[in-house]
Steps between C-alpha positions, in 0.01 A plus 500: 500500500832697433502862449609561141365872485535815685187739505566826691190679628589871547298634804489826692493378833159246496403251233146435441372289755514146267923517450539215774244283293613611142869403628400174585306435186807622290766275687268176452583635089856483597495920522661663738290858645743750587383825728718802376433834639520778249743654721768255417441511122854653456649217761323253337666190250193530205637288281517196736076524485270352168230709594484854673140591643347823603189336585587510908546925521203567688462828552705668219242796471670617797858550355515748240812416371392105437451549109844635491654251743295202326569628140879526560489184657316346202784608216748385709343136540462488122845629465643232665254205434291614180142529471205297678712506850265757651131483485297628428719678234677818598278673203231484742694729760394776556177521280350151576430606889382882388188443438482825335705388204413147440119508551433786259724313271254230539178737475699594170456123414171449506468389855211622721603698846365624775521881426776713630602849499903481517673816603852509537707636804464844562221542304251831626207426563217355783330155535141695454623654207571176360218336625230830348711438197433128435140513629585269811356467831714272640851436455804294560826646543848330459829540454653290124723354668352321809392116672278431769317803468808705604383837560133440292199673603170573417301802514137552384265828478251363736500229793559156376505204783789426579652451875848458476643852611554806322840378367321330232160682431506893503275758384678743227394821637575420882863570416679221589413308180647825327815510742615166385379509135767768536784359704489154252489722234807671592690176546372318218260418147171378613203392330133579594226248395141489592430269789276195284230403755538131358808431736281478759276259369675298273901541626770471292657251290896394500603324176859322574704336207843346492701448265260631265221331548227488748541389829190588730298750605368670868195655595555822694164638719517805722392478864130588596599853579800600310567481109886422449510128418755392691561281804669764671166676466301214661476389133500134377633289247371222373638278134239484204482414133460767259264481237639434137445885405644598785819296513522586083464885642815427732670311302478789206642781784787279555590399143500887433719565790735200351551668154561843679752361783598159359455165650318506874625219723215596725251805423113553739237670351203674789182594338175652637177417351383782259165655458420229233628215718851470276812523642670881498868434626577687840887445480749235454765395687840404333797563666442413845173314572285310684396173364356372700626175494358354826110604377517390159694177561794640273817435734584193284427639136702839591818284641474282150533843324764629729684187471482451095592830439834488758540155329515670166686795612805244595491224202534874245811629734618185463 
């Protein structure tokens, strides 16, 4: 098929994993998946592309200056080419990766969370301070902005099985968990949340839609003797189909997220089972997720989206 649209997919050095496939999928829709570094955003010809995507900028939490690169580079793109050309919309940037902002804004909403004590950068204070404070035992610590568990640990009052290494499990009052409660908190907001035991028996839940709507869902289960639910953990993955509350639960985070951002070409929803079996939302991830589009079977219905949204983008400029 000819290529009648340009879609450029701004990276930081490594897409996610699926580009080669999502490519391929696109150009069968007569779309043509451009690579563009974020480095060349100032060499780059952005009105020549229907569709500029962020979605590819893997490890962002590790620039600090991406929200200000990103949001200049997102009123320039509508400067030149008018709304809808980015997505997800530059309103999400920087708020709708700071998971201090937007999920209290959801919490605000009505929406059940997993509890978290946000404290902003610089903030005094010690991680068994905060943990006498909110009554907890054990505790997860992370930084708002973050993926893959970037600098995430876990640190608990008493000895909790766990054998992957003391990078991930420490013991508040042996000092280290202290020493880098402090050193994150120097450098950045975190959040600290009770560790919910139910992870390890029940996982985690990804809710995917596109364009909207629903597309599919994964299963995420920790490894035997660790409790981040990821593959890079020894987790696995596996697709499933939500129950009606559950996908109505989703569904409801998403459609508030829509009428605070605007319209979501793609939007993923993780939730851990609560202490009434319901879903309590862990995070979402908007701006530059995974989909996973190989597990869910969703390469096809995310390359429609893609492709009727460039499509639309170039029939309005005409």
């Amino acid at each position: 098929m000819p290529l009648t649209t340009k879609v450029a997919y701004v990276h930081l050095g490594q897409t996610h994993d699926e580009f080669p496939e999502v490519a391929e999928a696109l150009e069968e829709r007569g779309v043509s998946a451009v690579p563009v570094h974020l480095d060349d955003m100032d060499s780059t010809d952005w009105a020549s592309f229907d569709l500029v995507n962020l979605r590819m900028c893997r490890g962002f939490q590790k620039h600090d200056d991406f929200a200000e690169r990103v949001s200049g580079l997102g009123r320039h793109i509508e400067k030149i080419s008018g709304p809808g050309v980015l997505v997800n919309p530059s309103t999400l940037i920087p708020s709708g990766y700071d998971k201090s902002v937007y999920i209290p804004m959801l919490e605000s909403a009505g929406i059940a969370t997993v509890p978290t004590r946000w404290l902003q950068r610089g903030t005094p204070g010690s991680l068994t301070d905060v943990m006498a404070a909110e009554g907890w035992e054990d505790v997860v610590v992370k930084p708002a902005v973050s993926s893959r568990s970037w600098r995430t640990f876990r640190a608990s009052t008493g000895k909790v099985a766990d054998r992957r290494g003391e990078d991930h499990h420490l013991l508040p009052d042996d000092g280290k968990a202290e020493l880098l409660f402090e050193e994150l908190l120097a450098e950045r907001t975190i959040g600290v949340q009770p560790f919910l035991p139910g992870i390890l028996s029940a996982g985690e839940t990804s809710y995917i839609f596109l364009g909207g709507g629903f597309s599919h869902a994964v299963h995420k289960r920790v490894a035997d003797d660790g409790w981040f639910a990821h593959e890079l953990f020894g987790g696995t993955i596996v697709a499933v189909t939500p129950k009606r509350a559950e996908l109505d639960w989703a569904a409801h985070v998403v459609n508030t997220l829509t009428e605070h951002y605007g319209e979501l070409l793609f939007a993923r929803v993780d939730a851990l089972p609560g202490d009434l079996g319901a879903p309590v939302l862990l995070e979402c991830e908007l701006v530059v997720p995974r989909l996973f589009l190989r597990e869910g079977d969703g390469l096809s219905r995310y390359a429609a989206e893609v492709a009727a949204r460039a499509g639309a983008n170039r029939a309005a400029r005409g």
